[in-house]
N, C-alpha and C positions, 0 to 999 in steps of 0.2 A: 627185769630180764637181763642177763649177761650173756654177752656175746663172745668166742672167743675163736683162737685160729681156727679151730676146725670147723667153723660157722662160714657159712657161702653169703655171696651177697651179691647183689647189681647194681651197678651204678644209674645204665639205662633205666633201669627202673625203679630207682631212687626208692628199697626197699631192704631189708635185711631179715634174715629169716636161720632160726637155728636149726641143728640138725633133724630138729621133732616135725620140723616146720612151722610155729609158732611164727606171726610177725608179729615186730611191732607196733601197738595198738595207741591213738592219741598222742602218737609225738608227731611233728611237725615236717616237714621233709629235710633243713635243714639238718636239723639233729643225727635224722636219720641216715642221709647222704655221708655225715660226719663220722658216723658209729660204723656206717658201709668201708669206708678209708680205713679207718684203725683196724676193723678187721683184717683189711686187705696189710696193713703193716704188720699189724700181728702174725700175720702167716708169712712173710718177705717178700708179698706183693708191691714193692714197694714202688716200683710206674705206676701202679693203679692208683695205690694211695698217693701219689704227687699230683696225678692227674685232676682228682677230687679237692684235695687241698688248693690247688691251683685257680678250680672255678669260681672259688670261695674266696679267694686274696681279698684281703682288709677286715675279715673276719678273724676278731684275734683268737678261736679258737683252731681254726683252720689256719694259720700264721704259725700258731704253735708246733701244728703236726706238721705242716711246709716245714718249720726248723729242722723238727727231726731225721724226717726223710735225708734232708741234706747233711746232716751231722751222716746217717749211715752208710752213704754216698761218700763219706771225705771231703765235701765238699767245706771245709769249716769256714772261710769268709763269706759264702751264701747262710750257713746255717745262723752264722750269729746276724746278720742281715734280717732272716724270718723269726730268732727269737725279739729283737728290738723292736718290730713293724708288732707282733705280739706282744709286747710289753712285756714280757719274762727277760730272768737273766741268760746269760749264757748257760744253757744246762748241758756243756758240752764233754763234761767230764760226770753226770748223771748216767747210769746205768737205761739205757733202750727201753729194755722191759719197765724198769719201775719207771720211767719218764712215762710210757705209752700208758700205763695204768691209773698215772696221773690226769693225763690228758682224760682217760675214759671214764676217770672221777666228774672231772668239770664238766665234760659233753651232757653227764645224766643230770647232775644238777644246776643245768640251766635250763631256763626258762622256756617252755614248750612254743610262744610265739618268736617270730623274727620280723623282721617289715613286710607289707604287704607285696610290695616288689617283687618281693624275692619266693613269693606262692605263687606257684602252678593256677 
């Protein structure tokens, strides 16, 4: 399933849902919390998406989209800060859009479990 700006989403409720209403089904809440941010980027929510990326710190995918956020912010000595803490390079001269599509490449192809810590 592909999500995209015009797709709604909650954090509270650590779900994502497109315009059909489809959720979705067997991904882990991680992922999903994850895919909930990039929406929220995707559309230029981007307090929402920092906020998400935020609860996530040390997750290098969530590291990644921390970067961005702050790349769009201007913030560039934070952003390269969150691409090194993610192990990417500076993508700070990368185009938004195709970084953000990046990122929603890696969120889908990874791995449906996380630690059990971090489940509900």
């Amino acid at each position: 399933m592909n999500f995209r700006a015009g797709a709604w989403a909650s954090w509270a409720g650590g779900w994502v849902r497109d315009g059909v209403g489809d959720s979705i089904d067997g991904m882990d809440r991680f992922r999903e919390q994850l895919l909930s941010a990039l929406v929220f980027a995707e559309a230029g929510r981007w307090d929402d998406a920092h906020r998400i990326a935020q609860a996530h710190e040390s997750e290098p995918l969530a590291d990644w989209l921390h970067a961005v956020v702050h790349k769009v912010e201007g913030d560039v000595g934070n952003s390269r800060y969150w691409y090194r803490r993610a192990g990417r390079p500076d993508d700070s001269q990368t185009d938004t859009a195709t970084e953000l599509g990046e990122i929603r490449k890696a969120i889908e192809a990874a791995p449906d479990t996380r630690a059990a810590s971090h489940r509900e």
